[in-house]
C-alpha positions as CSV (number, residue, x, y, z in Angstrom):
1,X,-23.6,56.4,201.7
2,X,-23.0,53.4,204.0
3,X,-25.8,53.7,206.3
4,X,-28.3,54.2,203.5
5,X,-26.7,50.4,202.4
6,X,-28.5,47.3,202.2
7,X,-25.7,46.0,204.2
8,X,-25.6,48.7,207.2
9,X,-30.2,48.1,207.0
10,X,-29.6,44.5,207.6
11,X,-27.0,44.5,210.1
12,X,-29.2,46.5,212.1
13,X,-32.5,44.7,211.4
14,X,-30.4,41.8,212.7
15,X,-29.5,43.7,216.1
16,X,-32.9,45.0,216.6
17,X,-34.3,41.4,216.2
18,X,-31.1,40.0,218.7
19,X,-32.1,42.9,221.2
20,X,-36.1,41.9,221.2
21,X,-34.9,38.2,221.7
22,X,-32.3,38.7,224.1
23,X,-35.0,40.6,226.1
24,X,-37.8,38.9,226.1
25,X,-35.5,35.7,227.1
26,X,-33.8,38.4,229.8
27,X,-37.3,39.1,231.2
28,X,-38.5,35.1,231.7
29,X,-35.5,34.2,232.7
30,X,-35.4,37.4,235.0
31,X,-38.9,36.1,236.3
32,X,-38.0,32.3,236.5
33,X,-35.1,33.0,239.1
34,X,-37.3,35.7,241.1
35,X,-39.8,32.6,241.5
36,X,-37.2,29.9,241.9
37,X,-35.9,32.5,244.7
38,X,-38.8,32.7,246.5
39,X,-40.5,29.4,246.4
40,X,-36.8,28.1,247.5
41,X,-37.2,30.4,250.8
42,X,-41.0,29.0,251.0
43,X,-39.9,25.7,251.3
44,X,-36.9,26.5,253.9
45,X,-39.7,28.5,256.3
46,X,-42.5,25.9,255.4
47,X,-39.5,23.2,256.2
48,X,-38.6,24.6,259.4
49,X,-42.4,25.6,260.7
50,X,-43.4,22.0,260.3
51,X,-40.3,20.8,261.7
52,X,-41.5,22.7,265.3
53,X,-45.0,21.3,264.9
54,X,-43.9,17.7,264.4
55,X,-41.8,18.3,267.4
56,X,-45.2,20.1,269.3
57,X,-47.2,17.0,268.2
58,X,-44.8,14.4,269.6
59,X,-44.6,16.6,273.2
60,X,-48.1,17.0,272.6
61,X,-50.5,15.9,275.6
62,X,-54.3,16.5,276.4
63,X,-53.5,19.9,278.7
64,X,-53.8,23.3,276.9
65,X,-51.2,24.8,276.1
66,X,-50.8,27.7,277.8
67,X,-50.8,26.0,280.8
68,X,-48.1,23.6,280.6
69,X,-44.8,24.7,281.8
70,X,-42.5,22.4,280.8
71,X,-43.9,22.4,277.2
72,X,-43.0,26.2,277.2
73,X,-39.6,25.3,277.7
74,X,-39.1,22.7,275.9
75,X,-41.0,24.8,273.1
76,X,-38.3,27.3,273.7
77,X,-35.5,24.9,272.9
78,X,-37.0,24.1,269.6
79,X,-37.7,27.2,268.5
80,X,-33.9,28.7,269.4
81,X,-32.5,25.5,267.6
82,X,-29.6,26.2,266.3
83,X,-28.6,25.3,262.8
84,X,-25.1,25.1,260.9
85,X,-27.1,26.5,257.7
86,X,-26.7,30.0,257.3
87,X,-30.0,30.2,256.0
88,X,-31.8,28.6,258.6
89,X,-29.5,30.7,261.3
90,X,-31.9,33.7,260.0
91,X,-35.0,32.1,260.5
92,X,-37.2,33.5,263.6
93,X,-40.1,31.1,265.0
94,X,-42.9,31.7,267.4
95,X,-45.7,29.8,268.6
96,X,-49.4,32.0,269.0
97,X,-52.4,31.1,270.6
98,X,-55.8,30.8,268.8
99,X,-55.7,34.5,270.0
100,X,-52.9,36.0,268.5
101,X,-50.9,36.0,271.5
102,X,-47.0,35.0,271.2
103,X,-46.7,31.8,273.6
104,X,-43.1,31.5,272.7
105,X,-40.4,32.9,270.1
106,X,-37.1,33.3,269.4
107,X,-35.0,35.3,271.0
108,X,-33.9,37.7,268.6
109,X,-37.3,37.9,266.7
110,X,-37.7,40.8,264.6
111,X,-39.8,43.7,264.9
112,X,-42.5,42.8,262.1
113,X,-46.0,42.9,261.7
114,X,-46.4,38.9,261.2
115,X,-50.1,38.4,259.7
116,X,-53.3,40.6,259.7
117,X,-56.3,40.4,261.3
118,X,-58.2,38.6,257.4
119,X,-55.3,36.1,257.3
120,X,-55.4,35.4,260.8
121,X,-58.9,34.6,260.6
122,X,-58.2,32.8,257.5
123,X,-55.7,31.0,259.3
124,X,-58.0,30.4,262.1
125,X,-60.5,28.1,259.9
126,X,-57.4,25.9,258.9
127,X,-56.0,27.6,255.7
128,X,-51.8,28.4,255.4
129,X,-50.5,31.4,254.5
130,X,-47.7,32.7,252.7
131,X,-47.0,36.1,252.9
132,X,-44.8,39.6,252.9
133,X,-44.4,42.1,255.1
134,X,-42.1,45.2,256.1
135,X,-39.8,45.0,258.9
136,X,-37.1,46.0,261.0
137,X,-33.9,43.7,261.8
138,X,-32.0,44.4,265.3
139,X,-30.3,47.0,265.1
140,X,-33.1,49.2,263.1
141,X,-32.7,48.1,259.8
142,X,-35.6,48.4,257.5
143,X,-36.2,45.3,255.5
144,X,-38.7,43.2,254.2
145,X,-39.7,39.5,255.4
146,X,-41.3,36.4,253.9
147,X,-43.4,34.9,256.7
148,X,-45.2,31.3,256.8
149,X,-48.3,30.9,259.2
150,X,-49.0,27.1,259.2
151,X,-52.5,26.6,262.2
152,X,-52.1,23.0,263.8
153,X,-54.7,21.1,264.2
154,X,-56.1,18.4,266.7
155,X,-59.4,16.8,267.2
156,X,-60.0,19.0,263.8
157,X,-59.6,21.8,265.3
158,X,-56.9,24.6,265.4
159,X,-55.1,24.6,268.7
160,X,-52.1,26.8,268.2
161,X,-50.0,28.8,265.3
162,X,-46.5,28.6,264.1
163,X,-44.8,30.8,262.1
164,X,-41.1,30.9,260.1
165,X,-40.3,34.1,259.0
166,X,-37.4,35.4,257.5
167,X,-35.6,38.5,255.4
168,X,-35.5,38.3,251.7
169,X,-32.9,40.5,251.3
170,X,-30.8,38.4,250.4
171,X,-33.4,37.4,247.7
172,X,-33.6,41.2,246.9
173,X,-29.5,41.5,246.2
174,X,-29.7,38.4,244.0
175,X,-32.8,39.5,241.9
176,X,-30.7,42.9,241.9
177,X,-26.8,41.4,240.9
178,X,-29.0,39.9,238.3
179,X,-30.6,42.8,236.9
180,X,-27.2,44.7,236.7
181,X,-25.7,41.6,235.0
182,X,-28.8,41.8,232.2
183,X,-29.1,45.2,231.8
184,X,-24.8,45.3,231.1
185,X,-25.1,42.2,229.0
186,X,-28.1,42.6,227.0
187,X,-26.6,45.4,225.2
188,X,-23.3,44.6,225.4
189,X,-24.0,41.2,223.7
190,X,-26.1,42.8,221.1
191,X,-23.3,45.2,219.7
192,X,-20.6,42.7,219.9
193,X,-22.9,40.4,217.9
194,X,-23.3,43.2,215.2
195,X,-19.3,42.6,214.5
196,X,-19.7,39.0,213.4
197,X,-23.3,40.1,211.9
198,X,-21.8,43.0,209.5
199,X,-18.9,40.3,208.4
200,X,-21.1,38.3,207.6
201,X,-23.3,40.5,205.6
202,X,-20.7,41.4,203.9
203,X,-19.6,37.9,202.9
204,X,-22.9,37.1,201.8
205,X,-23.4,40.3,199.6
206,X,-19.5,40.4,197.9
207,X,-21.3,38.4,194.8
208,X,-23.4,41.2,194.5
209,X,-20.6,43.8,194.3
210,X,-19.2,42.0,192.0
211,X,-21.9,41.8,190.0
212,X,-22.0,45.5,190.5
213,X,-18.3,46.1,189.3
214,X,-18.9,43.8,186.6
215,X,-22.3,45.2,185.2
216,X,-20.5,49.1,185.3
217,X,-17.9,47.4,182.7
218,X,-20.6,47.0,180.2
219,X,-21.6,49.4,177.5
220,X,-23.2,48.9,174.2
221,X,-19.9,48.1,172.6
222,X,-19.3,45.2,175.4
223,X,-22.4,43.7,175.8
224,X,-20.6,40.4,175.4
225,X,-19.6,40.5,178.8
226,X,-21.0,37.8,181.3
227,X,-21.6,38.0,184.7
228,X,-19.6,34.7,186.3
229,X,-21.1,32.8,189.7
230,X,-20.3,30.0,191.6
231,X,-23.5,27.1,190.3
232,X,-25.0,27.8,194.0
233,X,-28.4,27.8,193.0
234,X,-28.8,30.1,195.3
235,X,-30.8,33.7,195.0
236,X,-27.7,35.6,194.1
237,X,-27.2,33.0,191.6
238,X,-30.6,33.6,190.3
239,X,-30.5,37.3,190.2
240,X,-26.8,36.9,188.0
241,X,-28.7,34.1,185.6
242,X,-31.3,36.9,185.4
243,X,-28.8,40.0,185.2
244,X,-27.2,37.5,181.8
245,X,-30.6,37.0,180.1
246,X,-31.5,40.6,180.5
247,X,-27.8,41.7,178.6
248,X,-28.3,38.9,176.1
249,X,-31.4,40.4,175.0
250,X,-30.2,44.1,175.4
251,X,-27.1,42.6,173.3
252,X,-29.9,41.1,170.3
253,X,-31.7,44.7,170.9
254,X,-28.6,46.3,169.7
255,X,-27.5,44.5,167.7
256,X,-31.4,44.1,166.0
257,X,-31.2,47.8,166.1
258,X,-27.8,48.6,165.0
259,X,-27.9,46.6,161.8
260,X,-31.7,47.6,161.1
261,X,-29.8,51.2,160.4
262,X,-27.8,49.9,158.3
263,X,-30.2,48.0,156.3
264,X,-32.8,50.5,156.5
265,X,-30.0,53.3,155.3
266,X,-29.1,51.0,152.5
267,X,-32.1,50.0,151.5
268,X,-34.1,53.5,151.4
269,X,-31.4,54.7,149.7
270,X,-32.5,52.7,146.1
271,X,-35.8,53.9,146.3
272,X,-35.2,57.3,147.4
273,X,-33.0,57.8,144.5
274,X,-35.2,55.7,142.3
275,X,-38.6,58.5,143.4
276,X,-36.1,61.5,143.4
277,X,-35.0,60.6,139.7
278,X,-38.7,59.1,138.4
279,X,-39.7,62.9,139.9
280,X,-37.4,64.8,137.9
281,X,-37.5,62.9,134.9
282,X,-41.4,64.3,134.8
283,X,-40.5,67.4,135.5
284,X,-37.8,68.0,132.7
285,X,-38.8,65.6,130.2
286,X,-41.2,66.3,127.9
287,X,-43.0,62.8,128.1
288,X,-46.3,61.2,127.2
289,X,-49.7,60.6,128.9
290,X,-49.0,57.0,129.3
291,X,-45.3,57.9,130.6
292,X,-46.8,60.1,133.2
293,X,-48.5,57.6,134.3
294,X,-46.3,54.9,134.2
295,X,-43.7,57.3,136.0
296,X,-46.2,57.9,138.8
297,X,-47.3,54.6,139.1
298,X,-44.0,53.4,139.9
299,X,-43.3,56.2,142.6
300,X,-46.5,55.9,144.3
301,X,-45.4,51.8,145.2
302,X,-42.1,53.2,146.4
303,X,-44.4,55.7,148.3
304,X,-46.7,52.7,149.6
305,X,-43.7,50.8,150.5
306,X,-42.4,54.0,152.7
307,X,-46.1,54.5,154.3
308,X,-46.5,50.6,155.3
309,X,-43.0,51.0,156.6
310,X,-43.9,54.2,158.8
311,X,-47.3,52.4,159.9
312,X,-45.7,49.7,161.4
313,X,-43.4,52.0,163.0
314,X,-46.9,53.5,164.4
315,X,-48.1,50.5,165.6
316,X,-45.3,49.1,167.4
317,X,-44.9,52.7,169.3
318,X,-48.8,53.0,170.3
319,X,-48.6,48.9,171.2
320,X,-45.7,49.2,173.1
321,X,-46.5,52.5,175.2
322,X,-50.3,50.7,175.6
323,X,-51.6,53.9,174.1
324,X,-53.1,52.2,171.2
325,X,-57.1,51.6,171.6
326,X,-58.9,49.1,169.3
327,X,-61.9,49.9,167.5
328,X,-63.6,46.2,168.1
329,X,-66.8,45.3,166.1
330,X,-67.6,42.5,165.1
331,X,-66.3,41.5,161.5
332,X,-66.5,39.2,158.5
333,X,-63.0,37.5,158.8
334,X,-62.8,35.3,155.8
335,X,-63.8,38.5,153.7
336,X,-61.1,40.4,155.4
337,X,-58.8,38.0,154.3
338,X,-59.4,37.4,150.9
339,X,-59.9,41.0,150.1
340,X,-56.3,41.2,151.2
341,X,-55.2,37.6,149.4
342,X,-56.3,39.8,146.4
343,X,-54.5,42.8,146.9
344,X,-51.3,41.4,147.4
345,X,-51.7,39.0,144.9
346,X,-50.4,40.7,142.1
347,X,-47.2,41.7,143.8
348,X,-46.9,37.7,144.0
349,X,-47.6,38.0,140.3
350,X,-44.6,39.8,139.8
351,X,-42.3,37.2,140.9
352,X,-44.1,34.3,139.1
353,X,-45.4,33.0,142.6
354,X,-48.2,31.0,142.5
355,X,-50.9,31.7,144.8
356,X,-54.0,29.9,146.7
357,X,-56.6,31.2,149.5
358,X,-59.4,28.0,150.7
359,X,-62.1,29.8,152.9
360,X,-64.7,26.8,153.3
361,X,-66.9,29.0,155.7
362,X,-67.5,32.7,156.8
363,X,-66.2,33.5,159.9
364,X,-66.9,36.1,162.0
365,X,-65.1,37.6,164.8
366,X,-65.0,40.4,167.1
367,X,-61.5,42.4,166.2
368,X,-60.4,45.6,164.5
369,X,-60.6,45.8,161.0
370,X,-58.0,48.1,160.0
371,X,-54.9,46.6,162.5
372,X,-55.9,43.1,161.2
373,X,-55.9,44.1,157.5
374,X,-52.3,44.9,158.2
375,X,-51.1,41.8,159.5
376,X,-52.8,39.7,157.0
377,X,-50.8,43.0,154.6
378,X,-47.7,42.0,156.4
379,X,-48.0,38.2,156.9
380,X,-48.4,38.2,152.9
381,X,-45.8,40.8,152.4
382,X,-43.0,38.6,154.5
383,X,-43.8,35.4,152.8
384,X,-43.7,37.1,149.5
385,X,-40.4,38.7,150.2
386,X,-38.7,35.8,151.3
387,X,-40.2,33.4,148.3
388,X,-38.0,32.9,145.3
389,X,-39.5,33.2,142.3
390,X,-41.6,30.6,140.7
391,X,-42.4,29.7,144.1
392,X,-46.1,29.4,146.0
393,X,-47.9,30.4,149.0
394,X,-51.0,29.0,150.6
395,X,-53.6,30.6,152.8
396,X,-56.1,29.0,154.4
397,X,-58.5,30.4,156.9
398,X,-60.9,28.2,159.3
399,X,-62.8,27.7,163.0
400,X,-60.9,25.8,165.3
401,X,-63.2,25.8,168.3
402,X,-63.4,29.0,169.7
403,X,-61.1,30.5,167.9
404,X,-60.8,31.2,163.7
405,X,-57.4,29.8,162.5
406,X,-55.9,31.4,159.1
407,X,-52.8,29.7,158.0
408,X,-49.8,31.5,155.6
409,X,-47.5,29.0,154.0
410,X,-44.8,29.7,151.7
411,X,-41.8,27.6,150.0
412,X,-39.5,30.5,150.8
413,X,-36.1,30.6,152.1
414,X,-37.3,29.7,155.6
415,X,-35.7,30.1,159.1
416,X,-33.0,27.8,160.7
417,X,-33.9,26.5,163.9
418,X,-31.2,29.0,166.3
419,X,-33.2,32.1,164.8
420,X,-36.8,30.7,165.5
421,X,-37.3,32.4,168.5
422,X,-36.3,35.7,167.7
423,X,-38.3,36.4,164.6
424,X,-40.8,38.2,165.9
425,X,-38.9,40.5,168.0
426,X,-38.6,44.2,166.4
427,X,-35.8,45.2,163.8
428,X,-34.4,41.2,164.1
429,X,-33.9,40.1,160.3
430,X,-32.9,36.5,159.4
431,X,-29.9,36.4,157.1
432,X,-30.7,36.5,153.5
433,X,-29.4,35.1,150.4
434,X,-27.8,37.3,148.1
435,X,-30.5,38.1,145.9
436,X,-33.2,38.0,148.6
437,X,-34.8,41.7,149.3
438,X,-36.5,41.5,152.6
439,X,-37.5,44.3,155.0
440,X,-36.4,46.1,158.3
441,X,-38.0,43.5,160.7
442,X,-40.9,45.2,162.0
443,X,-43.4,42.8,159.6
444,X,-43.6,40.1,162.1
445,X,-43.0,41.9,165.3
446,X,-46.1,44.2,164.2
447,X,-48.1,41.1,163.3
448,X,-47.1,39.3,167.1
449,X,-48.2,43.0,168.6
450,X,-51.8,43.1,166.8
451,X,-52.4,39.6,167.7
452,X,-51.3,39.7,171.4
453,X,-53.9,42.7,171.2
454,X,-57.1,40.8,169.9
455,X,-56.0,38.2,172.7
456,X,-55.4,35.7,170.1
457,X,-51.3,34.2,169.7
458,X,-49.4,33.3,166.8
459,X,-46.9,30.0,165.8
460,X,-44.5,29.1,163.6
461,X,-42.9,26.0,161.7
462,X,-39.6,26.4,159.1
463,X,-36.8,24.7,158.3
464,X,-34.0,26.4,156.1
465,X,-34.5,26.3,152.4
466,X,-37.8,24.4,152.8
467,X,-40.0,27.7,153.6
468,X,-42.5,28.2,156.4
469,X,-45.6,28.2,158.2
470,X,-47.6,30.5,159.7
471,X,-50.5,29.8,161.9
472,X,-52.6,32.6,163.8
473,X,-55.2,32.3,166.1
474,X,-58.0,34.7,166.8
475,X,-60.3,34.5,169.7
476,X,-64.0,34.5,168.0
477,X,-65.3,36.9,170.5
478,X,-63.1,39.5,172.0
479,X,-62.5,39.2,175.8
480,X,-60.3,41.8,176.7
């Protein structure tokens, strides 16, 4: 379990990424000292070669060279100079002729091939070199040797040679101890750097296992529980703040839920009872025409009142599982709504509401007719509900650019500001006076879904006791 963790992947992210660093800064630093190595010995062979021909040039006098005697030996005291460096004590000189020839060389000069016949010539038409070759040291050791070829000039032209030389093993055993010392501490370092890296980790994800232990406390039945952090305004803090919103809403879901079973066991209850009795009293009862009728009449409105109920059920299922495909066409709107105004009016009628519909134009829109006959159904069938008696509602429908703007205002009980924002979510009821039938809170949250559908969005304006106002806003020509 740990090593499938987010805190065992990033510990060795982190190592992986301290291993690539530590390695690429292993290899320039590796190649840094090899070249600081080598151009140091340059200088001491370049130092010491120049050194003799300063000397040559001072001696120097217009006889060859090879022919003076006493500049052989005095050649032969500079080139066996000795020298309290132990660097410059393993330095070999010689002087050549333009031929190749040694004219003079230290005594203990190694056995090495000092330049080939392309360099010489090179060296021959004034140029330096710089070179490495194998060798053997007295004593028949195998090694290899840096070797500096500097041609010295006069009257412009090359006279004699002289070349430092010397082995870089000691260059080889440094560029080796520092190898070792990489390849032991590369490693090393990166595994002793994953201690302070996984306590670290783990400091930096204990908020999130205690958001952990803290989210496995809560159930349905303690869904007031908060998650607590530190104001860091960090991520962590951002992911709690989310973790909180998401439970508050699960917590008005329940709750929406829990007492929408309630309600909707109470209140189907009446009517059920009411239908079951109305049934049997025309089946045993020896009753008129006009009793028959008036029996019937009353349980098909219960039986309306169950089928609206079940279609919004519908509706919110298919809108919610995006199964739900509109039938668009292009439709007269304000007929649409008034044909609806009509039909519910005389449910207002009942309850001595007043009524009025102002359509000053024909609209027409792309949409569905049959989902937006039922919210202009359930936007009339709210406002009735919640409007006491002798009360009015308004509807007003009209263009508002590119949209069609119908309006549904009541003088009903209306909404206090705290509960605003959750009307149109499913199953939420607002609290109702006693005397107040309402619904199961699918109304609105069916009208938001068919809206949200045609692309359109809908507002709203209350204040408690005062009623509300409905606005909805339709797109003219469907987009979606």
């Amino acid at each position: 379990m740990f090593f499938r963790s987010i805190r065992f992947k990033i510990v060795i992210w982190y190592m992986l990424f301290l291993a690539v660093t530590l390695f690429v800064f292993s290899l320039v630093l590796y190649g840094s000292f090899d070249k600081t190595l080598y151009d140091d010995l340059d200088d001491l062979l370049s130092s010491r070669a120049e050194g003799v021909a300063d000397s040559v040039n001072a001696y120097w006098n217009m006889k060859p060279v090879s022919s003076n005697e006493n500049f052989l030996e005095i050649a032969k005291v500079w080139v066996e100079e000795k020298r309290k460096d132990p660097e410059l004590m393993r330095i070999f000189i010689q002087i050549l002729n333009t031929k190749g020839e040694t004219i003079v060389s230290s005594k203990s000069i190694p056995k090495v091939n000092t330049i080939d016949k392309v360099d010489f010539d090179d060296v021959l038409n004034g140029e330096e070199d710089f070179s490495t070759v194998s060798g053997e040291l007295p004593g028949g050791v195998k090694t290899k040797f840096r070797v500096y070829t500097k041609p010295v000039r006069e009257e412009g032209k090359v006279e004699y040679i002289v070349q430092a030389g010397g082995p870089v093993d000691l260059v080889s055993i440094a560029l080796g101890n520092l190898r070792l010392i990489l390849f032991l501490l590369l490693p090393l370092t990166v595994l002793l750097a994953g201690v302070p890296g996984f306590l670290l980790v783990t400091l930096t994800l204990r908020p999130v296992d205690n958001m952990v232990n803290t989210l496995r406390q809560i159930t349905a039945e303690n869904l007031k529980l908060k998650i607590h952090m530190p104001d860091t305004k960090d991520e962590i803090k951002r992911l709690a703040d989310t973790f909180n919103d998401m439970i508050e809403r699960l917590d008005r879901s329940f709750s929406s839920q829990q007492r929408f079973i309630q309600d909707i066991s109470r209140e189907l209850k009446i009517p059920v009872n009411g239908l079951k009795d109305e049934l049997e009293a025309a089946l045993t009862k020896n009753c008129t025409e006009a009793e028959y009728r008036s029996l019937l009449a009353k349980a098909l409105k219960e039986a309306d009142g169950f089928s609206r109920t079940i279609e919004d059920l519908s509706i919110l299922s298919q809108f919610g599982n995006e199964q739900l495909t509109l039938n668009i066409r292009n439709i007269n709107l304000t007929g649409l709504v008034e044909r609806v105004f009509n039909e519910m009016n005389a449910q207002a009628s009942e309850k001595g509401i007043s009524t009025s519909l102002s359509c000053v134009e024909t609209i027409k829109i792309d949409g569905d007719k049959e989902q937006l006959e039922q919210l202009f159904t359930n936007l009339l069938d709210n406002a009735i509900k919640y409007t006491y008696r002798k009360g009015s509602i308004s509807v007003t429908a009209r263009r508002d650019g590119k949209f069609a703007m119908i309006t549904v205002t009541d003088t009903g009980i209306g909404v206090p500001e705290d509960e605003l924002p959750y009307i149109f979510d499913r199953f939420y009821q607002v609290a109702k006076p006693r005397g107040v039938k309402g619904g199961f809170g699918l109304g609105l949250s069916t009208v938001k879904a068919i809206v949200e559908a045609h692309k359109g969005k809908i507002t709203v304006e209350s204040e408690k006791g005062k009623g509300s106002l409905f606005t909805v806003y339709l797109p003219l020509k469907y987009s979606g």
